[in-house]
C-alpha positions in Angstrom: -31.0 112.9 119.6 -29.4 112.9 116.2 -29.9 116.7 116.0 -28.7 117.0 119.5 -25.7 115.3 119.1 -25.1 117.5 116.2 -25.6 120.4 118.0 -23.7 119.5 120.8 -20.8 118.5 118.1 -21.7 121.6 116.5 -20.6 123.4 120.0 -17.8 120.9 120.3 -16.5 122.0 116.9 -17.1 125.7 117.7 -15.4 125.2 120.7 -12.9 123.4 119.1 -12.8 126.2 116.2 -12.4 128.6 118.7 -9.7 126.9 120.3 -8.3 126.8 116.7 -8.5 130.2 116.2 -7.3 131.0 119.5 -4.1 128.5 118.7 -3.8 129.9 115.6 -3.8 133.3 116.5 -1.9 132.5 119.3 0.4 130.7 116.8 0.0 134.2 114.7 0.8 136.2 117.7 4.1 134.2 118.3 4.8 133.8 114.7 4.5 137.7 114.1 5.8 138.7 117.5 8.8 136.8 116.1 8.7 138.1 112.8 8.4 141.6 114.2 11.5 140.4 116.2 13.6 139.5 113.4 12.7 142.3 111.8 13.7 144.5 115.1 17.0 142.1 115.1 17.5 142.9 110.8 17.0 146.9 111.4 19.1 147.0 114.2 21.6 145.5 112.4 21.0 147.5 109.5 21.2 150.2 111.7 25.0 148.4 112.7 25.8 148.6 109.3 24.3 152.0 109.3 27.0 152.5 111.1 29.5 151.2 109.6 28.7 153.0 106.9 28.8 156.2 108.4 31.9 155.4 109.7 33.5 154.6 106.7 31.9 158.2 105.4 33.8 159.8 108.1 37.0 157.8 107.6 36.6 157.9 103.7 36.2 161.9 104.5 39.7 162.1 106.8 41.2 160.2 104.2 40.5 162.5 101.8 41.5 165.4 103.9 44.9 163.4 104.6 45.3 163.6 100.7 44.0 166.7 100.2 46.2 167.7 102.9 49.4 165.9 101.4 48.3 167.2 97.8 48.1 171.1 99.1 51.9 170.5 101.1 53.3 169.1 97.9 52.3 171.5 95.1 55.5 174.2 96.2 57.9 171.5 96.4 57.1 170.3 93.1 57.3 173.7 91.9 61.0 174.1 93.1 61.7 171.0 91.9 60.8 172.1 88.2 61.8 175.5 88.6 65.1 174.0 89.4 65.4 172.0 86.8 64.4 174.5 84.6 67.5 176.7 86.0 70.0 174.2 85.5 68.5 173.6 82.0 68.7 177.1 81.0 72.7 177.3 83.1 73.6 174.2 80.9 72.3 175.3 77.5 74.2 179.0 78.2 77.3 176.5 79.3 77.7 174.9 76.3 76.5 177.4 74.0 79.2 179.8 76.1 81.9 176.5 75.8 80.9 175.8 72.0 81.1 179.3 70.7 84.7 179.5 72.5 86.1 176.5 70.9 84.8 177.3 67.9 87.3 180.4 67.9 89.9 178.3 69.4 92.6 177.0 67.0 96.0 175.0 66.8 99.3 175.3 64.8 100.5 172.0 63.5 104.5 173.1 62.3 107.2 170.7 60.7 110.9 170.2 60.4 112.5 168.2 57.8 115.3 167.0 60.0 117.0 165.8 56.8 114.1 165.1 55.0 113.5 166.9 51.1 110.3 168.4 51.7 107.0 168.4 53.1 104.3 167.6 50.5 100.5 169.9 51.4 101.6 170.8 54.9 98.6 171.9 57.2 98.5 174.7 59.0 95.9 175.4 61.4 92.8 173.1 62.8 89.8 174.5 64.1 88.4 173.0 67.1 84.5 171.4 66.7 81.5 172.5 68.9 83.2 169.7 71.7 86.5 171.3 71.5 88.1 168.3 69.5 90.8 169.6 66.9 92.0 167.1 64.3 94.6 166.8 61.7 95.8 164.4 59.1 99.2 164.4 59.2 101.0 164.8 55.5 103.2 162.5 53.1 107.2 163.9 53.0 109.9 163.0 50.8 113.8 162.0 51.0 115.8 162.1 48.2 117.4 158.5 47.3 115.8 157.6 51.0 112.9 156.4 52.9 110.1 158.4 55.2 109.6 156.2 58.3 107.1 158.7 60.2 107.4 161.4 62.6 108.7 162.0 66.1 107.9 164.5 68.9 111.6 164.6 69.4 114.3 166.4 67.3 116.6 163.7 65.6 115.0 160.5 67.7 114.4 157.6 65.5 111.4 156.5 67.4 108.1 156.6 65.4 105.4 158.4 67.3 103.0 159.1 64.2 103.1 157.7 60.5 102.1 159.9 57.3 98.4 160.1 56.6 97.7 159.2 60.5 94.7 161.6 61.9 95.9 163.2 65.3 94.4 165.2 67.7 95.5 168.5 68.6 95.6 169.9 72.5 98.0 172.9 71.9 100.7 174.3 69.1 102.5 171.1 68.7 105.8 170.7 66.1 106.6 167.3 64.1 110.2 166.0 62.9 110.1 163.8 59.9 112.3 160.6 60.6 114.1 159.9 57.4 116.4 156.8 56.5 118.9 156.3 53.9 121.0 153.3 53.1 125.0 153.9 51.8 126.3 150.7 49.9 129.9 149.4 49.8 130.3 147.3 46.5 133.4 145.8 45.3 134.7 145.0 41.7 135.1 141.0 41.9 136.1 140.4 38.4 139.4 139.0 39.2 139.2 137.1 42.2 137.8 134.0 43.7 135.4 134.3 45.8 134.5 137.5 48.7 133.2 137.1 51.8 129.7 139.4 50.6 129.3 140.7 47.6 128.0 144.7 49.2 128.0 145.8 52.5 125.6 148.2 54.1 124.4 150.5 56.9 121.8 153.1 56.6 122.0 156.7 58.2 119.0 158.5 60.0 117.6 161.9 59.7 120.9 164.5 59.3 123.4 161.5 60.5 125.9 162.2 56.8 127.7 158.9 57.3 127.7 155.1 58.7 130.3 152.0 59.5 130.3 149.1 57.6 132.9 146.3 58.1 134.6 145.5 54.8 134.7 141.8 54.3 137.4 139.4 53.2 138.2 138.0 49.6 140.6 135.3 48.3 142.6 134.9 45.2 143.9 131.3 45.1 147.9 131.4 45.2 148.4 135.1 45.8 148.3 137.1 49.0 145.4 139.1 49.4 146.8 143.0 50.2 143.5 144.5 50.9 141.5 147.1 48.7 142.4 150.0 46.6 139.2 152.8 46.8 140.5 153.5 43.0 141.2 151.4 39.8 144.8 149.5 39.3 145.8 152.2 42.5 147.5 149.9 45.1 148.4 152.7 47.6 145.1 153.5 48.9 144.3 150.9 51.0 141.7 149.3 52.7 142.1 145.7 54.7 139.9 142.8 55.2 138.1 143.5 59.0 138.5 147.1 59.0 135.7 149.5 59.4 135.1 151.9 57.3 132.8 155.1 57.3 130.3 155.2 54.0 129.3 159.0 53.1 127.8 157.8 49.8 127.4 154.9 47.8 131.1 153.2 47.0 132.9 151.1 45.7 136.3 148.6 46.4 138.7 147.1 43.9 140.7 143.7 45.6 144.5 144.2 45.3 146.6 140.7 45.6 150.2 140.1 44.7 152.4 136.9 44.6 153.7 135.5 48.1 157.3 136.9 48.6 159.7 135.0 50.6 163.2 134.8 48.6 161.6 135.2 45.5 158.2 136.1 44.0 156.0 133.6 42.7 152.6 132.2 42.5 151.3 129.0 43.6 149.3 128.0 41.4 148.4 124.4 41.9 145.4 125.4 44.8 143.3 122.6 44.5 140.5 123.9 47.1 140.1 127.0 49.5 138.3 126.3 52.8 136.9 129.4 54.5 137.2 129.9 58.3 135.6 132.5 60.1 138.4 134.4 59.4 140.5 133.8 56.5 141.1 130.9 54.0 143.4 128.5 54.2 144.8 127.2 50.4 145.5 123.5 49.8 147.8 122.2 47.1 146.6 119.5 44.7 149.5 117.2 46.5 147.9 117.8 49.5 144.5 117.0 48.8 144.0 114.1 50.2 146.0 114.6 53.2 144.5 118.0 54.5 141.2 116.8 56.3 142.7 116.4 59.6 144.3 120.0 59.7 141.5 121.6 58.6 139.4 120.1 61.5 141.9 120.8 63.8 142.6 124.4 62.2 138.5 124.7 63.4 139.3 123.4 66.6 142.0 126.2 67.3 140.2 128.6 66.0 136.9 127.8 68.0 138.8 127.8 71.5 140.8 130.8 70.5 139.1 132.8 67.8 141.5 135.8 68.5 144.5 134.1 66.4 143.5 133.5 63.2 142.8 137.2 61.6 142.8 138.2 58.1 145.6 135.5 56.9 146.0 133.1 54.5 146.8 129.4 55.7 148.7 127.0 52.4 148.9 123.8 53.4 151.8 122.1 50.8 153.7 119.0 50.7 157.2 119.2 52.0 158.8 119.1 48.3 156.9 121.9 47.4 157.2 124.0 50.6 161.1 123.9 50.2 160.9 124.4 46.8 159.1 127.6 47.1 161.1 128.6 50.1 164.5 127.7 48.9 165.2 126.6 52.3 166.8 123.4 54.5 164.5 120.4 55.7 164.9 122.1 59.3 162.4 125.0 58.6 158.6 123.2 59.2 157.0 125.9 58.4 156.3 129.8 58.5 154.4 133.3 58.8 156.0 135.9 56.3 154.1 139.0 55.5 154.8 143.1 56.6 150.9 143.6 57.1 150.0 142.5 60.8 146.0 141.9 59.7 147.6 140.6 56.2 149.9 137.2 56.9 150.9 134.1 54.8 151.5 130.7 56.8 153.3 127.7 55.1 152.6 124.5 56.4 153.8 120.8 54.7 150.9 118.6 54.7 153.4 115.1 55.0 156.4 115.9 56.7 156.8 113.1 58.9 159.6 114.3 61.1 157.7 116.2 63.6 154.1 116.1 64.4 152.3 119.0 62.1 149.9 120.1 65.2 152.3 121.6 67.2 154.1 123.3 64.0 150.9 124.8 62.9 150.4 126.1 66.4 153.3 127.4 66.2 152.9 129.1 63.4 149.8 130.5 64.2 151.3 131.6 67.5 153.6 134.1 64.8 150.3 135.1 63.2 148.7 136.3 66.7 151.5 138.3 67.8 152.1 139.8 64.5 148.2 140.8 64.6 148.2 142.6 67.8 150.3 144.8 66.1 147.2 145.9 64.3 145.6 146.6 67.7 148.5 147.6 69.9 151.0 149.2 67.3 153.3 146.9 68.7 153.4 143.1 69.0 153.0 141.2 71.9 156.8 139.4 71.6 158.2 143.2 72.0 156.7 143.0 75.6 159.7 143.7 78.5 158.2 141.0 80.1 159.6 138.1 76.9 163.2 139.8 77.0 163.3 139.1 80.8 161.9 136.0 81.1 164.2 134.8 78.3 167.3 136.5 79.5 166.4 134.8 82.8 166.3 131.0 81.7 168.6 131.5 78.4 171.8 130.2 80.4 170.1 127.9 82.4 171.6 124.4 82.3 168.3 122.6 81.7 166.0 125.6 80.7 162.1 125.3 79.6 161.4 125.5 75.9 163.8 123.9 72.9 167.0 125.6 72.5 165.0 127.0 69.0 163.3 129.3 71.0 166.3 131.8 72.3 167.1 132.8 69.0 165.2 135.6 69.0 161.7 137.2 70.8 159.7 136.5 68.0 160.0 132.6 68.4 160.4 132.8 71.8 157.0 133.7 72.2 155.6 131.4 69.7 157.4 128.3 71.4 156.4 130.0 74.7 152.4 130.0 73.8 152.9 126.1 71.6 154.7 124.8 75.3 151.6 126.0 77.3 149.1 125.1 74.8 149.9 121.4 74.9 151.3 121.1 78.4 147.9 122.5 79.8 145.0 123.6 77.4 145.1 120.7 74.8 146.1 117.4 76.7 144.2 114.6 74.4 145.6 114.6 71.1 148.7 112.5 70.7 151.9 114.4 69.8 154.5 112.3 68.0 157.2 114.6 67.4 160.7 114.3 69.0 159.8 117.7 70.9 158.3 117.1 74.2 155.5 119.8 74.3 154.1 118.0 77.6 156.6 119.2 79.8 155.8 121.6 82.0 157.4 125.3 82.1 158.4 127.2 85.2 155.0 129.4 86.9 156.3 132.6 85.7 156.6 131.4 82.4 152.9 130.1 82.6 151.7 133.2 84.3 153.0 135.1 80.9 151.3 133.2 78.8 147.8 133.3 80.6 148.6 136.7 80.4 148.5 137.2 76.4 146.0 134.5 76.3 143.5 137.1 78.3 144.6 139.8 75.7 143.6 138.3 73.3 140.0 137.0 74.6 139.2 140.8 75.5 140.0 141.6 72.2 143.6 143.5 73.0 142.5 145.3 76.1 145.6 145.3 78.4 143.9 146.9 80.7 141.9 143.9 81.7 145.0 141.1 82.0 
C-alpha cells in the first residue's frame, strides 16, 4: 500500500511537477514575452533616439551650411574692408609725408623796431617750421640807455605789453615786434636855504619816442619871506618857475627856491615865525606872540579851505598880533588886515591874531576873498573883481540910501568883491559860528547881488571854467 501510495504520490508529484514546469514555463513565457517586450519598447526607443540623432545630423549639417554659407558671403567684404583701410593708410602716410616735407620748407621772418629803444641784443631772424608745422621763437633781451625794457607790442608806439623778452612765441606768418621802452625824467631842487618843500624830486616817466613829460612843481616855505617861485639857474631870479605850475621835463633837472622879504611900505623880514602849518595849499606863518592864540584860525583856515579848496592857492597866510601887524605895516588901527603881492599864484595875507575890535573870521574871509580874485588872474589873465558885472552892480546900489554891504566896500572893485563874497558867505553858506563884530554879516543882500556871487562861487569849483557858470 505503502508503495502504492508512493506511486500514486509519485504521479501526484509528477503531475504536480509538470504543472510546475508548465507554470513555470508559462511564468517563462510571460516573463520573456515581457522581456522581449521591453526590449521591443528599449529599441524602439532607441530607434526614437535614432532619430533624434539623425535629426540633429541633419540640423548639425544645415547649420553648418548656414555658416559655411555666412563664411563664403563674408570673405569679399572683409577684403574691402582691409583693402580700404590699407588705402586710407597708404593716402595718410603720403598726407603727412606730402604736409611734413612742406612745412619743413616753410619758414617765418621774426623783424624788430626799436621804437626808442638802443638796440636789439642776438636778434633772430628766421624759424623753420617742425614736421607738425609749429614754428617757434624765443624772443631777445633789448636795451635803453639810462631807461627800462618793459617788453614788446604788436602795435607801433602802444604801451601795452603783448610779449616780454626771453618769452618763446609761436610763429603763423612774417610777424614785426616794437620794443616798449620807459624812462623816468627827475625834477630836483636845491633846498639848502629853505625850510621845508612840499617833495624833495618830482617825476614822470616818458614811453618809447615820447622826448618829454609834466610834472607839477611843488611848494616850499621860507619862514618870514615870501616865496617867489624857482629860478631854473643859480642866484638867477628872472627865470621863473611858481609853486602849482606844470612843467615839461626833457631831461633830468634841477630848481633853485627864490624868496625875498614881504614888501608893503618897506622891506623887511619877519623873523620871529614860531611854527609853519602846511595846508593843502600853502603855509600859513605864526608869530611867537601869536602862538598860543592861533589854534582856532588854523582850524577854521581848514574849514574854509575844505568847503572851498579853490581860494587858498600858492600864498602865504602870517598870522601876528596887532602891535606887530601895524608895526610892520606902518599903518592906522582901521586896517584888520591884508593881501599884498604882484604875483596872482604868489600872495601874502596879514592877519592880527588878538585884535578884539572885530571878529577875525570874517576879516580872514575877507582877506582870502582878495587872494581868490587875485588868483584867477593866474587862470583868466584877469581877476574876477574886473568883471562888468561888479562895476554895475556897485554903481547900482552905491547911492542907495540904505544900500547892502558896509560903506568900506564902494571904495573900490577890489573890496567890493571881497565884502561882496564875506556878506554871502555868512548870510547863507556859514550860518553857525557866532560873529561878534560890530558889522552885521547876517544881513541879507539884494538877489542880484546873491546871484553874482553864486556865480564866482561856481567859477571857482570848476576850476575857472566860465563857460560852466
Amino acid at each position: 500500500m505503502k508503495n502504492d501510495y508512493n506511486d500514486s504520490n509519485n504521479e501526484l508529484d509528477q503531475d504536480e511537477l509538470m504543472s510546475q514546469y508548465y507554470y513555470t514555463d508559462q511564468n517563462n513565457y510571460y516573463n520573456n514575452g515581457y522581456n522581449n517586450n521591453n526590449n521591443y519598447y528599449n529599441n524602439h526607443n532607441n530607434n526614437y533616439n535614432n532619430y533624434d540623432n539623425y535629426n540633429n545630423y541633419y540640423g548639425n549639417n544645415n547649420n553648418y551650411d548656414d555658416d559655411y554659407y555666412e563664411e563664403k558671403k563674408s570673405k569679399p567684404v572683409k577684403k574691402i574692408i582691409i583693402v580700404s583701410f590699407i588705402i586710407i593708410f597708404v593716402i595718410t602716410i603720403a598726407v603727412v609725408s606730402t604736409f611734413a616735407v612742406l612745412n619743413l620748407m616753410t619758414s617765418y621772418t621774426i623783424s624788430f623796431e626799436l621804437n626808442g629803444a638802443t638796440k636789439i641784443i642776438n636778434e633772430p631772424e628766421k624759424c623753420k617750421s617742425n614736421i607738425f608745422g609749429h614754428c617757434y621763437v624765443t624772443l631777445p633781451s633789448a636795451t635803453r640807455e639810462n631807461g627800462e625794457i618793459v617788453g614788446y607790442s604788436i602795435v607801433a608806439d602802444s604801451k601795452t605789453i603783448a610779449y616780454k623778452e626771453g618769452q618763446e612765441i609761436e610763429l603763423t606768418e612774417d610777424t614785426k615786434l616794437y620794443v616798449i621802452s620807459k624812462l623816468d625824467r627827475k625834477l630836483t631842487f636845491d633846498t639848502s636855504n629853505i625850510d621845508e618843500i612840499e617833495e624833495q624830486e618830482v617825476s614822470c616817466t616818458t614811453y618809447n619816442k615820447e622826448d618829454s613829460c609834466k610834472v607839477t612843481v611843488p611848494e616850499f616855505n621860507k619862514k618870514g619871506y615870501l616865496n617867489t617861485g624857482y629860478s631854473k639857474e643859480k642866484n638867477n631870479t628872472k627865470v621863473k618857475v611858481y609853486p602849482g605850475e606844470t612843467v615839461e621835463l626833457k631831461e633830468n633837472t634841477n630848481y633853485f627856491p627864490t624868496y625875498e622879504q614881504y614888501d608893503i611900505t618897506n622891506k623887511f623880514t619877519v623873523t620871529n615865525i614860531a611854527k609853519t602849518v602846511k595846508l593843502k595849499k600853502g603855509y600859513v606863518d605864526i608869530t611867537n606872540a601869536c602862538a598860543n592864540k592861533s589854534d582856532k584860525i588854523i582850524e577854521y583856515l581848514k574849514v574854509i579851505e575844505t568847503r572851498y579848496p579853490f581860494i587858498i592857492y600858492n600864498h602865504k597866510i602870517t598870522i601876528m598880533s596887532s602891535d606887530e601887524f601895524h608895526t610892520y605895516y606902518r599903518s592906522n588901527e582901521g586896517v584888520k588886515g591884508i593881501t599884498f603881492g604882484d604875483k596872482p599864484n604868489l600872495l601874502s595875507v596879514f592877519i592880527p591874531c588878538d585884535d578884539n575890535t572885530i571878529d577875525i573870521y570874517p576879516v580872514m574871509f575877507h582877506e582870502l576873498m582878495h587872494v581868490f580874485d587875485m588868483g584867477s588872474k593866474y587862470f583868466l589873465g584877469k581877476t574876477l573883481s574886473s568883471a562888468s558885472e561888479i562895476t554895475e552892480i556897485a554903481k547900482k546900489y552905491y547911492k542907495s540910501y540904505n544900500r547892502p554891504l558896509r560903506s568900506y566896500a564902494y571904495t573900490n572893485r577890489e573890496e567890493f568883491f571881497a565884502e561882496l563874497m564875506t556878506y554871502y558867505y555868512f548870510g547863507y553858506v556859514e550860518t553857525t559860528h557866532q560873529l561878534t563884530g560890530s558889522i552885521n554879516y547876517r544881513q541879507g543882500i539884494p538877489d542880484d547881488m546873491k546871484k553874482l556871487a553864486e556865480k564866482f562861487i561856481c567859477i571857482g569849483e570848476n576850476d575857472h571854467d566860465v563857460s560852466k557858470c
